[in-house]
C-alpha positions as CSV (number, residue, x, y, z in Angstrom):
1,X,-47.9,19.4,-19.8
2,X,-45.0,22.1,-20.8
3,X,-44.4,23.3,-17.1
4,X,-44.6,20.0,-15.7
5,X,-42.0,19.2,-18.6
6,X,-40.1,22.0,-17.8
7,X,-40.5,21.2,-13.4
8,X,-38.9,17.8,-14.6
9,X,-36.0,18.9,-16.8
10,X,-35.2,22.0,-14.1
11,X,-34.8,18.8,-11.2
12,X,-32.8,16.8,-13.5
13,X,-30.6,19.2,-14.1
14,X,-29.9,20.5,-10.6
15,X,-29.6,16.4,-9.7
16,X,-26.4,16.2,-12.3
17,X,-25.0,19.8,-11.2
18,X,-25.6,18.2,-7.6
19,X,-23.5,15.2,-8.6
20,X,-20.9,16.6,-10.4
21,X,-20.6,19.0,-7.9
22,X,-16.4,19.4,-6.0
23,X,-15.3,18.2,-2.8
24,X,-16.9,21.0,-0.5
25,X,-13.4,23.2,1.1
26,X,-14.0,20.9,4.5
27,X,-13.9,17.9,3.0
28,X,-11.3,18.9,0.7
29,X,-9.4,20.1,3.4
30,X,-9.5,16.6,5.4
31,X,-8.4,14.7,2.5
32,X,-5.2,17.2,2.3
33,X,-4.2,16.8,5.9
34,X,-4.9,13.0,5.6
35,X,-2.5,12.9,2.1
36,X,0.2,15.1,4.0
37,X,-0.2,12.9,7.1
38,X,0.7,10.0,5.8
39,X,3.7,11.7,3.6
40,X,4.9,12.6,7.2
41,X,4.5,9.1,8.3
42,X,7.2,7.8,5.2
43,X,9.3,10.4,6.2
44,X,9.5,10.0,10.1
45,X,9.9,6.3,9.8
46,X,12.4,6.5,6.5
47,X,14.4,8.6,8.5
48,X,14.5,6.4,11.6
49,X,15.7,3.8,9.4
50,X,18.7,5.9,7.9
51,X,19.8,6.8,10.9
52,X,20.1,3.3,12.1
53,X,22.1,2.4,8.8
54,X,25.9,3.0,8.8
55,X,25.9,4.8,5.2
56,X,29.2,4.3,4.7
57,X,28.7,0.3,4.2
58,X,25.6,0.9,2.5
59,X,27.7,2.7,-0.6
60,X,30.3,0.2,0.2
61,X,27.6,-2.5,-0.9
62,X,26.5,-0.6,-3.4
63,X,29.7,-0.4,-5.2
64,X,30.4,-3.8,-4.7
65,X,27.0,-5.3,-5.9
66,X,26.6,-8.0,-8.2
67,X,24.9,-6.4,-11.3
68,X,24.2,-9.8,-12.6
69,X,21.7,-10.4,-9.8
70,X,20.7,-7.0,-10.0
71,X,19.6,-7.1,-13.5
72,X,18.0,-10.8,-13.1
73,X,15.6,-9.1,-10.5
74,X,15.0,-6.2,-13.0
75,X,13.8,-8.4,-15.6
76,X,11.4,-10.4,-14.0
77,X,9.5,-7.1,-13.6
78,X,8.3,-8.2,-17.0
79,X,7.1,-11.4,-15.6
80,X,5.8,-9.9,-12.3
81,X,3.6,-7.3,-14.7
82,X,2.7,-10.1,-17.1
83,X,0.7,-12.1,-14.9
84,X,-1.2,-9.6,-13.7
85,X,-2.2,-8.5,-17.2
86,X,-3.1,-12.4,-17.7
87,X,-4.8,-12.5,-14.5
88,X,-7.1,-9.1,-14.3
89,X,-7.8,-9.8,-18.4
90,X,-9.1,-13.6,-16.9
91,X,-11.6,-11.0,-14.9
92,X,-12.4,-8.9,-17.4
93,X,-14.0,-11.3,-19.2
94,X,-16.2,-11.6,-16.6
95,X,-17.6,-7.9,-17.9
96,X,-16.8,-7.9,-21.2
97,X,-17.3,-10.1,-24.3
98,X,-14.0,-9.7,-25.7
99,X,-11.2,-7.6,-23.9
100,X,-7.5,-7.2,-24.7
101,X,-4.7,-8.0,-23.2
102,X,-3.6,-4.8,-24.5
103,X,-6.4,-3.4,-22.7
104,X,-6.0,-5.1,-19.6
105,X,-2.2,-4.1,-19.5
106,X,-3.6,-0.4,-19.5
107,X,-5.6,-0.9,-16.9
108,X,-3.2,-2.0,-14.8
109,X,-0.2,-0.1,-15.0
110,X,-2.6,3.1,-14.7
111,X,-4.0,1.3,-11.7
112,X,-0.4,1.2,-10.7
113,X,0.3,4.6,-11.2
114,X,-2.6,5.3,-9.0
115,X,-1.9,3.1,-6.7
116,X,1.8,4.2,-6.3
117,X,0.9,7.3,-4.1
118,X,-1.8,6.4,-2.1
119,X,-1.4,4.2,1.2
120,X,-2.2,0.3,0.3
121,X,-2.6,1.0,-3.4
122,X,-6.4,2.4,-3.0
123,X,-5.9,4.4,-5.9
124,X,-5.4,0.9,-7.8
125,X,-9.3,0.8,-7.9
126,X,-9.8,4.3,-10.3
127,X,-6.7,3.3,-12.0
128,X,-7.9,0.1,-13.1
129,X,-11.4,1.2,-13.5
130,X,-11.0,4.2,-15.6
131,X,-8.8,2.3,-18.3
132,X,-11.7,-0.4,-19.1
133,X,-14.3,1.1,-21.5
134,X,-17.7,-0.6,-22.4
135,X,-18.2,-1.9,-18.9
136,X,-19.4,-1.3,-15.7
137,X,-17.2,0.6,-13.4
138,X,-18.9,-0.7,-10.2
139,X,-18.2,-4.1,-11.1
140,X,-14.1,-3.6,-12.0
141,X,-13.7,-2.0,-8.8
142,X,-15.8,-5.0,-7.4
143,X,-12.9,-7.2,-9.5
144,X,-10.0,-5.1,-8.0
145,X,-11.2,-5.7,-4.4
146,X,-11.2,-9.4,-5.3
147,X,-7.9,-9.4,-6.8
148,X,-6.8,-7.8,-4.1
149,X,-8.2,-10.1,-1.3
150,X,-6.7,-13.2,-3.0
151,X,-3.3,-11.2,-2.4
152,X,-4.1,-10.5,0.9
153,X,-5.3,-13.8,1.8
154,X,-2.4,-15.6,0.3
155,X,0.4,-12.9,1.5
156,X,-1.7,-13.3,5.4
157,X,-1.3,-17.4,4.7
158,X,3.0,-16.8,3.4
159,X,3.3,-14.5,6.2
160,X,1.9,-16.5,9.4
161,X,3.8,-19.4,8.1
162,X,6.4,-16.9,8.4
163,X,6.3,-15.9,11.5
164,X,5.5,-19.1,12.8
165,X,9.1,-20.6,11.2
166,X,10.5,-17.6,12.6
167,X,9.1,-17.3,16.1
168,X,9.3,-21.3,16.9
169,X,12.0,-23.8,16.9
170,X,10.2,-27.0,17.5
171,X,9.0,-28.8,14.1
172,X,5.8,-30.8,15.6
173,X,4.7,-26.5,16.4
174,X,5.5,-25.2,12.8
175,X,3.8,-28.4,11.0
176,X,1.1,-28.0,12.7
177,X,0.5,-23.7,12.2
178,X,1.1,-24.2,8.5
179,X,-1.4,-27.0,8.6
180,X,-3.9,-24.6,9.9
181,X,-2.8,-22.1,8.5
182,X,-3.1,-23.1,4.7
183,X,-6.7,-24.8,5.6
184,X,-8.1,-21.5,6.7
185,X,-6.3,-19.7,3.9
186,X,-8.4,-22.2,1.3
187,X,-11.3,-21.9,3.1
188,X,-11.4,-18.1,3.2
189,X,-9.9,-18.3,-0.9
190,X,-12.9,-20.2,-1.7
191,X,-15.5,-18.8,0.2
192,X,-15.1,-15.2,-0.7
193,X,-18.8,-15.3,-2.2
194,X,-19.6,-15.2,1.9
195,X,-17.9,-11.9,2.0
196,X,-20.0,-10.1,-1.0
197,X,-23.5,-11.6,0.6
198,X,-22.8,-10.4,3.9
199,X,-21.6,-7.0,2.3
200,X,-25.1,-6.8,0.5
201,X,-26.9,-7.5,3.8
202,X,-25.1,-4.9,5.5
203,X,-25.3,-2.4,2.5
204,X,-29.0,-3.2,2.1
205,X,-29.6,-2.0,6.1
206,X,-27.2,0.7,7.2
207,X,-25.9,2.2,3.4
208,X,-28.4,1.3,0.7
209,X,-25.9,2.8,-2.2
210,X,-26.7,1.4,-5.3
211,X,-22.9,1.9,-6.4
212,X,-21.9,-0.5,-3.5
213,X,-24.3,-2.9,-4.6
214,X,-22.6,-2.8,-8.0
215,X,-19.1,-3.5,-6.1
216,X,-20.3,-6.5,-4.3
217,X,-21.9,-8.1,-7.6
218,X,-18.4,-7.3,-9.4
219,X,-17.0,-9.6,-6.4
220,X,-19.0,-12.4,-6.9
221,X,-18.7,-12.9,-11.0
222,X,-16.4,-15.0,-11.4
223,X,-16.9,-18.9,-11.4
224,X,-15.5,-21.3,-9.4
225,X,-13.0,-22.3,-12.4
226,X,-12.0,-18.4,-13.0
227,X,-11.5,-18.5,-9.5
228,X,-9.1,-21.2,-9.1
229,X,-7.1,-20.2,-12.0
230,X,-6.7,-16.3,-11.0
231,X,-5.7,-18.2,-7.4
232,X,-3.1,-19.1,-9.2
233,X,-2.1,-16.9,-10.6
234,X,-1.7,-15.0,-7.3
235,X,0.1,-17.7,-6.0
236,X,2.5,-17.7,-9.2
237,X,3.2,-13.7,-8.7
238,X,4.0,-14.3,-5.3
239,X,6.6,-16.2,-6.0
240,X,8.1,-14.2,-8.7
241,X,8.4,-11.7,-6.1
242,X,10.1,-13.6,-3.6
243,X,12.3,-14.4,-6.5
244,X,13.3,-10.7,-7.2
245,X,13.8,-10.2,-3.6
246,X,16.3,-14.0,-3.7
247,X,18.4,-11.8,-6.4
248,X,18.4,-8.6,-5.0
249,X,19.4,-9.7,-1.4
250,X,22.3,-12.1,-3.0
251,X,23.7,-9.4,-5.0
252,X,24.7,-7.7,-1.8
253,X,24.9,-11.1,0.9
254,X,24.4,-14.5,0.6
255,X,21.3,-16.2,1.7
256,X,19.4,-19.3,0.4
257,X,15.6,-19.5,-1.1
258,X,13.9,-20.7,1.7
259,X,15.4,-17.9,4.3
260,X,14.3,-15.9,1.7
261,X,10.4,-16.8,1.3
262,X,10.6,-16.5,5.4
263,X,11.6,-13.0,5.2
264,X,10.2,-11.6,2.3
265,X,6.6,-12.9,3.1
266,X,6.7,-11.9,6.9
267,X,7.7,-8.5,5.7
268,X,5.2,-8.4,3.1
269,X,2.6,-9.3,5.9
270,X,3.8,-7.0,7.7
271,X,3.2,-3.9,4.9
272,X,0.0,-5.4,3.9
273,X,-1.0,-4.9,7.5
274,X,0.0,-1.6,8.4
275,X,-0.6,0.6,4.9
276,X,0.0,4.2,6.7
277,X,2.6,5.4,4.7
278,X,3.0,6.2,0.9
279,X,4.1,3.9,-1.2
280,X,4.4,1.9,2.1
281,X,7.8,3.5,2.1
282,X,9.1,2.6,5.1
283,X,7.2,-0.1,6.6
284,X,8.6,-2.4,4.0
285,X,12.3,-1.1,4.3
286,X,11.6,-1.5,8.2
287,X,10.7,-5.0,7.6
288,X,13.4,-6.2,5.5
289,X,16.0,-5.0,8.2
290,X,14.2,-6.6,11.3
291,X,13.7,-10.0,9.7
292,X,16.8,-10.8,7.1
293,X,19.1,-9.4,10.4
294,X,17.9,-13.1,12.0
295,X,19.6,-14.8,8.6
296,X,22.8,-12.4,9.2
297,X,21.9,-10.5,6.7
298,X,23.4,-6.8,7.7
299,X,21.2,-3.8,7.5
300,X,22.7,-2.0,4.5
301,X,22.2,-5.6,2.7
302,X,18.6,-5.8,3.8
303,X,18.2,-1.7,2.7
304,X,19.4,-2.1,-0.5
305,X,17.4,-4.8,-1.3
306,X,14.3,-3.2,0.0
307,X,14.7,0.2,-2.0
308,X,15.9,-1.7,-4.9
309,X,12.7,-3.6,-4.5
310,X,10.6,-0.7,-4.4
311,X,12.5,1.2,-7.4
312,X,11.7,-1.9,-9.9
313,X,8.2,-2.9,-8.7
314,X,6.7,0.6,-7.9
315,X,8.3,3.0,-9.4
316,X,9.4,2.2,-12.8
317,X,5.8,0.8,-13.5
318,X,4.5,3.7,-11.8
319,X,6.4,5.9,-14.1
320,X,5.5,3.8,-17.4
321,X,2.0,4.1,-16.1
322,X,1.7,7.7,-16.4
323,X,1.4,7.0,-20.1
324,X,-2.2,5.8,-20.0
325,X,-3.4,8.7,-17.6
326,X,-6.0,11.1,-19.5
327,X,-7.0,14.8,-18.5
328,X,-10.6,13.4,-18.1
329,X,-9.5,10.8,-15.5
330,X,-8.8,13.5,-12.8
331,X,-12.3,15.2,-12.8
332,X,-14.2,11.9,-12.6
333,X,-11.7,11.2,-9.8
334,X,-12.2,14.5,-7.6
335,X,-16.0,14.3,-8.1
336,X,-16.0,10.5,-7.3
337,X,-18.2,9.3,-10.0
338,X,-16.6,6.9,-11.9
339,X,-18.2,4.2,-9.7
340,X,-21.6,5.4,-10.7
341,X,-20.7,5.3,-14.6
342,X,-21.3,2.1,-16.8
């Protein structure tokens, strides 16, 4: 009895040295050259977008800048943060009896924070998962990935109908892609369930990780009225940014609301679409220039905007975020088992 005691205890403990054992140096390595990678990525890109920018009208818009509009844009950074909180704390009581808002506005500035440096906000899924305590950490990254396929799935919908109003001039054409295109957008919305069952068939053939499992079931919780409500939500967010980019665009140019939804959801598309760069610094300036250019809008215009964008959305909240991070969060991070933690 005592040495088959002691057989058990000696595997048990070189199972949790196993699993909280580092990144080995090659894997390690990989992730660095990936990281630095994409840093070079927001760099070459960035810098072919300078050099296409005369700088001497981007100051020149600069100093003549409404501050008014500026400061409008800055402000509904409280409202683009507030629904979120509302939102993600309308999931977390999907996991938890009781959460906070104060709680849930934790978790998502940290996820921001997280999210900040890593290409298409990944890190958004430890950030967010790491603040919640007394719940399962499989299942808030399950939520994440559902918050963030509602975003993807209504940006995708914005964006098409973008690119359709921008690409064709005839109206019988654009009716009929925005018809199509905000059926399959509902259809996908509200048949995400799909998504998490053929994940768990998939998972239960080729991975068979328990901790995947746990993501998929964290997909699915919410009912169909949670659903619809955090749809809205998205919806609602959307259009608060699309409202920061209407002041920030007009406090250098002049453009109306509807030019501005066309552009600011095909870049968004755009950025959601191609996250190879930091911060998706770049991609999202790139954007901005290409498509507001067809409104008239010049390039140092479209620039400012952009980066002005990027300073109130992402880096200010990334910033504020850093107040929630914790030594502790880094190791569970490098060892990757925060997922495997209730």
């Amino acid at each position: 009895m005592y040495w088959s005691a002691g057989i058990v205890q000696k595997v048990r403990m070189e199972t949790e040295l196993k699993n909280t054992a580092p990144d080995n140096p090659s894997q390690a390595w990989k992730k660095g050259i990936s990281f630095a990678l994409r840093i070079m990525v927001s760099i070459v890109v960035l810098y072919f977008i300078f050099s296409l920018v005369q700088w001497r009208n981007v100051l020149l818009a600069l100093q003549t800048a409404d501050a008014i509009s500026i400061l409008s844009a800055a402000l509904l950074l409280c409202a683009n943060i507030g629904i979120r909180t509302i939102k993600w704390h309308t999931m977390l009581r999907t996991v938890k009896e009781k959460p906070t808002y104060a709680e849930a506005f934790g978790s998502v500035m940290l996820g921001i924070s997280f999210g900040s440096f890593t290409p298409g906000e990944i890190g958004d899924f430890a950030g967010r998962a790491l603040h919640v305590t007394d719940a399962k950490r499989s299942h808030l990254v399950g939520l994440t990935l559902l918050d963030k396929a509602q975003i993807f799935i209504l940006t995708g919908g914005a964006g098409l109908i973008s690119l359709a109003c921008l690409v064709f001039d005839n109206p019988y054409v654009i009716a009929s892609s925005i018809l199509i295109v905000f059926l399959l957008s509902g259809v996908l919305v509200l048949r995400l369930g799909l998504a998490a069952s053929l994940g768990r068939r998939i998972n239960a053939t080729l991975f068979k990780k328990n901790w995947i499992s746990g993501v998929l079931d964290g997909f699915d919780l919410l009912n169909r009225r949670q659903l619809f409500v955090t749809i809205l939500y998205t919806l609602i967010f959307h259009l608060v940014l699309i409202l920061q980019m209407y002041f920030l665009i007009n406090s250098f140019a002049s453009i109306n609301f509807t030019h501005t939804f066309i552009g600011t959801s095909a870049m968004m598309f755009v950025k959601s679409m191609l996250p190879i760069s930091i911060g998706d610094l770049g991609i999202r300036e790139a954007g901005s220039i290409f498509f507001f250019s067809t409104y008239g809008i010049s390039q140092a215009a479209a620039l400012n905007a952009s980066l002005l964008l990027f300073f109130i959305n992402v880096f200010i909240p990334s910033l504020l975020g850093t107040y929630f991070i914790k030594l502790g969060h880094f190791s569970a991070l490098t060892s990757f088992q925060f997922l495997k933690k209730k």
